[in-house]
matplotlib code that plots the C-alpha trace (Angstrom):
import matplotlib.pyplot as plt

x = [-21.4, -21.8, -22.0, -18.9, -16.8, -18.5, -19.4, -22.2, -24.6, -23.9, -20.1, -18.2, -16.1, -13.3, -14.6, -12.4, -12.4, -10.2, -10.3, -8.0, -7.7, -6.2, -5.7, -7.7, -10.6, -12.3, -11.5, -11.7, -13.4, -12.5, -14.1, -12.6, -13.8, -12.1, -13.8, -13.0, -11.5, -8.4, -7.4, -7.7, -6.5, -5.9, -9.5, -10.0, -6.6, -7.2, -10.8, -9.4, -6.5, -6.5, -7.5, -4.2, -2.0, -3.8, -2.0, -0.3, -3.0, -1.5, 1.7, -0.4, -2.4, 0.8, 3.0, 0.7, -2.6, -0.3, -3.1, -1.6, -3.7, -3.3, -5.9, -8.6, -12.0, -13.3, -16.3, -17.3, -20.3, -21.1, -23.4, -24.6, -23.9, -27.5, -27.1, -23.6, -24.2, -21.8, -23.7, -21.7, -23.9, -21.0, -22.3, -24.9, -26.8, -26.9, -22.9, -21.7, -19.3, -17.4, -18.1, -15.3, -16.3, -12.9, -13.1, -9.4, -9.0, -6.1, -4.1, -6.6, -9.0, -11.0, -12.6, -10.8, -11.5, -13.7, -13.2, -15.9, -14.5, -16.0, -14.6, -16.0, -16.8, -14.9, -11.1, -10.2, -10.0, -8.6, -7.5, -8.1, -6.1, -8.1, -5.5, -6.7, -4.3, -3.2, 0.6, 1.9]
y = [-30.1, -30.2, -33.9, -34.7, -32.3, -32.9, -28.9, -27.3, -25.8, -22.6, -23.1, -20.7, -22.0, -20.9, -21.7, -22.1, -22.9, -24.0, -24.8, -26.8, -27.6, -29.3, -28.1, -25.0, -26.7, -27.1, -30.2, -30.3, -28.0, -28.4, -26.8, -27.6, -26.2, -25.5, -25.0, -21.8, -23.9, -25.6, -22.5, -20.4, -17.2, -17.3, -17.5, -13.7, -12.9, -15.4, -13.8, -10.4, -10.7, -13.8, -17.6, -18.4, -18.5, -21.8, -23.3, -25.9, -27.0, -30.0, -28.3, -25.2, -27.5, -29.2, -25.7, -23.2, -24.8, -27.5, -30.2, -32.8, -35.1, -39.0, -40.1, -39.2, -41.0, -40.6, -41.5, -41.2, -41.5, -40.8, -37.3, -34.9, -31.3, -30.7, -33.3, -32.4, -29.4, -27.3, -24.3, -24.7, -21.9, -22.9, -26.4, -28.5, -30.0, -33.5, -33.3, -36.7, -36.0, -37.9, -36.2, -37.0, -36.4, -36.5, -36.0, -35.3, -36.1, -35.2, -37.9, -37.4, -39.1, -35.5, -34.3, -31.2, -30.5, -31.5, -31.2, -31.7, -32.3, -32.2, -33.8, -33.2, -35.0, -38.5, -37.0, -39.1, -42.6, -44.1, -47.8, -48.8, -51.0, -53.1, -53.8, -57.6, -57.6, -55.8, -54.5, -53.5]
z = [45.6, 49.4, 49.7, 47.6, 49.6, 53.0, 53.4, 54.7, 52.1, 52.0, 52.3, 50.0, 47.5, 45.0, 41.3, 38.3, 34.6, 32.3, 28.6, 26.9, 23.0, 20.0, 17.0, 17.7, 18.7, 22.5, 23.8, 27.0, 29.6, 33.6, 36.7, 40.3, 43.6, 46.6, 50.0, 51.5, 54.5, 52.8, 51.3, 54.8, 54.3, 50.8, 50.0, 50.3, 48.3, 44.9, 45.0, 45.1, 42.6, 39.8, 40.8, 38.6, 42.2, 42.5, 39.0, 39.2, 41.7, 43.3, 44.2, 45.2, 47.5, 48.9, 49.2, 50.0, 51.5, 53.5, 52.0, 49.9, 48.2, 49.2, 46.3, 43.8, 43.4, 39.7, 38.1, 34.6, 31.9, 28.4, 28.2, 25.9, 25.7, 26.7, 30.2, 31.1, 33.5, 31.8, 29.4, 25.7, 23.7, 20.5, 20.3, 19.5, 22.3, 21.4, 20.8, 22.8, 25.8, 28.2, 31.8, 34.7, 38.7, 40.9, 44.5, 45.8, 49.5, 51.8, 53.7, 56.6, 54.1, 54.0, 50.8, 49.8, 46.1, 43.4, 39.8, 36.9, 33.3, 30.0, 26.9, 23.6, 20.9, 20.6, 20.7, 23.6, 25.0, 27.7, 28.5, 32.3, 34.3, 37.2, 39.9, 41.9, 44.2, 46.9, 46.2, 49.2]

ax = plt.figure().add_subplot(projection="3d")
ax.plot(x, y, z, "-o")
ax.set_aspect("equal")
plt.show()
C-alpha cells in the first residue's frame, strides 16, 4: 500500500468498506485508503466519530480535504475468492472475481487514495474504449 500511495511504511491510513448488492446478493465489495496526510486534521475526528463524513468521497476530497482528483489509474484481473486479498468466510474459495486497483492522484500528480474492489461472480462486464489520439 505504501508504494501505490508514495507513503512511508508505517504511515497511518483511514480504511473503509463498503458492500454493495443486487437483488439481495453481494456484489460488489470496495476498500479505499486515505493517508493521514490528505485528510489533515480530519484524520483524528472520522476515526473518532463514523468514516461516513468521507461519503460521497470525491466531493469530500474536493470540499473538505481541498484535494481534487485530476485522474485515476486502474488495473484489473480475473481472481478467485481464495487470491483476491479480501477474507469472504460466505463464499466458496474458488468463486471467480474480477479485482480492480485505482490509484487517484491530485492535480499535483500525487497519489492520494487507493481503492481495491471485488466483484463477485460473473454479474458484471464492462466494454473499454482505447482513445489513439490525443484530444486536446
Amino acid at each position: 500500500m505504501s508504494d501505490l500511495l508514495s507513503i512511508k511504511i508505517d504511515s497511518r491510513l483511514l480504511h473503509t468498506e463498503k458492500h454493495f448488492s443486487a437483488d439481495d446478493e453481494l456484489v460488489i465489495i470496495a476498500q479505499t485508503f486515505i493517508p493521514e496526510w490528505v485528510l489533515g486534521d480530519l484524520f483524528e475526528q472520522i476515526l473518532n466519530n463514523n468514516a461516513e463524513v468521507t461519503e460521497p468521497l470525491l466531493e469530500f476530497l474536493e470540499n473538505k480535504c481541498a484535494q481534487k482528483i485530476k485522474n485515476m489509474h486502474s488495473s484489473f484481473w480475473p481472481d478467485t475468492i481464495r487470491g483476491c486479498g479480501i477474507k469472504l468466510s460466505d463464499f466458496d474459495p474458488s468463486t471467480p472475481v474480477l479485482v480492480m486497483e485505482n490509484v487517484a492522484y491530485n492535480y499535483d500528480e500525487i497519489p492520494i487514495i487507493t481503492t481495491n474492489q471485488i466483484q463477485i461472480g460473473k454479474r458484471m462486464s464492462y466494454n473499454i474504449i482505447r482513445q489513439m489520439e490525443n484530444i486536446g
